[in-house]
C-alpha positions as CSV (number, residue, x, y, z in Angstrom):
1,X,-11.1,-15.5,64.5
2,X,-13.7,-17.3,63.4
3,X,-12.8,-16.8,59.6
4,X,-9.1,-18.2,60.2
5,X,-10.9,-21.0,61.5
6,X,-13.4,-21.5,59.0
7,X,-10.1,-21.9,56.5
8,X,-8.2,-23.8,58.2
9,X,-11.5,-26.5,58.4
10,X,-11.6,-26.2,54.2
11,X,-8.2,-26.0,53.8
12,X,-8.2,-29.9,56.0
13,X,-10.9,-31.0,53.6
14,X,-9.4,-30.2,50.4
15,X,-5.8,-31.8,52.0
16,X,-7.6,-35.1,52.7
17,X,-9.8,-34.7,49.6
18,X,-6.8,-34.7,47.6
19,X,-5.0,-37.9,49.3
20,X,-7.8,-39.4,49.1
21,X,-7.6,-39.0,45.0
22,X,-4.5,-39.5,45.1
23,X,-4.5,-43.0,46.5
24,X,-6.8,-44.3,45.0
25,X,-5.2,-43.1,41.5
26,X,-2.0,-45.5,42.8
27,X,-4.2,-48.4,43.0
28,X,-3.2,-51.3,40.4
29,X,-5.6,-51.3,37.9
30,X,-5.9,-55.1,37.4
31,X,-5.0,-58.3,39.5
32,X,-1.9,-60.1,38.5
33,X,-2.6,-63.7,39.2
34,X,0.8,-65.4,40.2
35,X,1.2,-69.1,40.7
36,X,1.0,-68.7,44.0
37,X,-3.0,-68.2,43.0
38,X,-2.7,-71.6,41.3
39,X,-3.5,-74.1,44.2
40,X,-2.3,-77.1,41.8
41,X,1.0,-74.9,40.4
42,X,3.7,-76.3,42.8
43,X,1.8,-80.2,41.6
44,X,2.3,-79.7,37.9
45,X,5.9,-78.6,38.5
46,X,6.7,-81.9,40.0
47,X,4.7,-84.0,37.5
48,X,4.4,-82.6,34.2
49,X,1.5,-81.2,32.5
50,X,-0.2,-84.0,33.7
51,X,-3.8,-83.0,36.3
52,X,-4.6,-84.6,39.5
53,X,-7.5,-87.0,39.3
């Protein structure tokens, strides 16, 4: 009894081990900065190229 539970208990581990790789594996490796990052993006649309003073 006390060996089923001992593998049940490592067989737990190595299941949340491996999720744990796993998701971190599906992680974006870099940022992507959109324009809504860009506090001044939605300015320039509506005047040009042209930056708030």
């Amino acid at each position: 009894m006390l060996y089923l539970l001992l593998v049940l208990i490592i067989g737990a581990a190595a299941y949340a081990g491996w999720r744990a790789i796993r998701t971190q594996s599906d992680r974006a490796k870099t940022r992507v900065v959109g324009p809504d990052d860009d506090p001044d993006f939605l300015w320039r649309l509506s005047h040009g190229d042209n930056k708030p003073r």
